[in-house]
C-alpha positions as CSV (number, residue, x, y, z in Angstrom):
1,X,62.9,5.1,25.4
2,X,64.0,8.1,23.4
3,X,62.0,7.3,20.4
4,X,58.9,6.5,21.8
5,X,59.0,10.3,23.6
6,X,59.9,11.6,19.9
7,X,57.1,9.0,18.7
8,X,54.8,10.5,21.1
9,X,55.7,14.0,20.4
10,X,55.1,13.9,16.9
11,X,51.6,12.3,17.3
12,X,50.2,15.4,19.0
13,X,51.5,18.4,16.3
14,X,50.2,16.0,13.8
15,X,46.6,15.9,15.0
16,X,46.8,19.6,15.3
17,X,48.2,20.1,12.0
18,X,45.8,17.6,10.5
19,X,43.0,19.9,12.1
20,X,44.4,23.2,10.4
21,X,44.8,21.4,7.3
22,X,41.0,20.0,7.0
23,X,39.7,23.7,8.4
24,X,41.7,25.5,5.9
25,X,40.5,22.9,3.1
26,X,37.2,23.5,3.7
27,X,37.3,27.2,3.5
28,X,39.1,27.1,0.5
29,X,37.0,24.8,-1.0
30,X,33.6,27.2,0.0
31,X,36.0,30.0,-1.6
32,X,36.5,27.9,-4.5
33,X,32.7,27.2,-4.8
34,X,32.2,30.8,-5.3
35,X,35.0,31.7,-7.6
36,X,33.3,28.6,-9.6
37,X,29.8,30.6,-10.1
38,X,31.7,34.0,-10.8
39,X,33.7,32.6,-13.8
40,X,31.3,30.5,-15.0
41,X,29.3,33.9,-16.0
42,X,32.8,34.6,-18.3
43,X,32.2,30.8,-20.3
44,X,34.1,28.7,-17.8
45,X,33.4,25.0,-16.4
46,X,35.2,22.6,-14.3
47,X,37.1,20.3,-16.4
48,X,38.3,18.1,-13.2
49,X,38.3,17.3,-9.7
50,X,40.5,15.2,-8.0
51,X,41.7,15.0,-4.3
52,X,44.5,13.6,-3.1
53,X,45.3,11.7,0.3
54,X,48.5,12.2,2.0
55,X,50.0,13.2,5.1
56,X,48.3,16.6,3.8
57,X,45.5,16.5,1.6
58,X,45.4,18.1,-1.3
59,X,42.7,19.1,-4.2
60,X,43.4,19.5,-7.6
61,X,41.1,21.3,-10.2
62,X,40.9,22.3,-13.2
63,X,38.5,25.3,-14.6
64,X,38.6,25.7,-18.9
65,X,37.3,28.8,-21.0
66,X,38.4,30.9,-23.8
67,X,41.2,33.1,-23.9
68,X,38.6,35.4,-25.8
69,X,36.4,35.3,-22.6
70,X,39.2,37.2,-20.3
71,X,37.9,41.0,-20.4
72,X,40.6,42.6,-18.0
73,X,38.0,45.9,-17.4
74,X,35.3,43.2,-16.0
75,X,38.2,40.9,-14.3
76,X,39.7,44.2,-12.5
77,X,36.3,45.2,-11.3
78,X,35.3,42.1,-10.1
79,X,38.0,41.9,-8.1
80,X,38.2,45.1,-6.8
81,X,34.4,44.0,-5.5
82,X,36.0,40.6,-4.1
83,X,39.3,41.5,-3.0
84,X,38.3,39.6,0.9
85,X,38.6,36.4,-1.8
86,X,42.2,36.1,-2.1
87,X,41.6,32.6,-4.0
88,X,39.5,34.0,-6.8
89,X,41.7,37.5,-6.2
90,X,45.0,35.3,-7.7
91,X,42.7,33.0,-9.9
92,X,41.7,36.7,-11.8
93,X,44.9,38.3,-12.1
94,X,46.6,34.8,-13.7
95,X,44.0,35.0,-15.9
96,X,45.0,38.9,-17.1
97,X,48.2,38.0,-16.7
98,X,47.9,35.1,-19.3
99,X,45.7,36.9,-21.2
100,X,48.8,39.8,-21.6
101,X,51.3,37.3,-22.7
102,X,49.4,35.4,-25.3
103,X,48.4,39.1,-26.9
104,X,52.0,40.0,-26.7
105,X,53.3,37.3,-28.4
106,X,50.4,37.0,-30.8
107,X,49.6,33.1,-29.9
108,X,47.2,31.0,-32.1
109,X,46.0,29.3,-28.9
110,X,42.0,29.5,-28.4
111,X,41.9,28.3,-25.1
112,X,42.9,28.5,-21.5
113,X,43.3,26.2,-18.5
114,X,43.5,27.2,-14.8
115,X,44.7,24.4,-12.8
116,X,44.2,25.0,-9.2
117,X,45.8,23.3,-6.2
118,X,44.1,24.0,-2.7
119,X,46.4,22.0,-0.3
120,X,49.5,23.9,1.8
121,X,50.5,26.0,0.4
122,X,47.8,26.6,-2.5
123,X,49.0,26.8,-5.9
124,X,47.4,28.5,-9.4
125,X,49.0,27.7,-12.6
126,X,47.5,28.8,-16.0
127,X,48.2,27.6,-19.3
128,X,46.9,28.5,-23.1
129,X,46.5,26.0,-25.5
């Protein structure tokens, strides 16, 4: 009898957490939408898409440019204009962030990766190569 109470108690806080889950999803996907158009003005595209089904889902993307194409000035502005965008906000400064390191340590590498996770929590990861 105990485990079907625990059985039954889990069911509910499920549902509700499936709920958040797909509400939050969605809103970070519109966000994500957005951030999309902003960098493709700075030479970026979608390189892929994927989503993944689980107990939570999760999205993972990836968005390609040009180290060359990071102009902190324009990056900093943009989100100073967009700072109620916390996605594209952390997208931006990983970007400047990248862009630091590979002038720091003087790398050959032409091109940059930002591979984006929107699931709980999110996740932003870039890499040069």
């Amino acid at each position: 009898m105990a485990l079907i109470d625990l059985m039954t108690g889990l069911h509910m806080p499920m549902e509700v957490l499936d709920e958040v889950t797909r509400v939050k999803v969605t809103a970070w996907l519109d966000e994500y939408k957005k951030a999309i158009a902003l960098l493709e003005d700075f030479g970026f595209t979608v390189g892929r898409f994927t989503v993944s089904m689980g107990i939570l889902p999760e999205i993972h993307t990836s968005i390609t440019g040009s180290i060359e194409n990071i102009h902190e000035d324009a990056l900093r502005k943009l989100m100073d204009e967009r700072q109620a965008e916390p996605l594209l906000v952390s997208m931006l400064k990983a970007l400047i962030t990248l862009r630091h390191f590979w002038e720091h340590i003087e790398l050959k590498l032409k091109s940059v990766t930002i591979n984006v996770t929107l699931g709980v929590p999110p996740k932003i990861a870039v890499e040069a190569h």
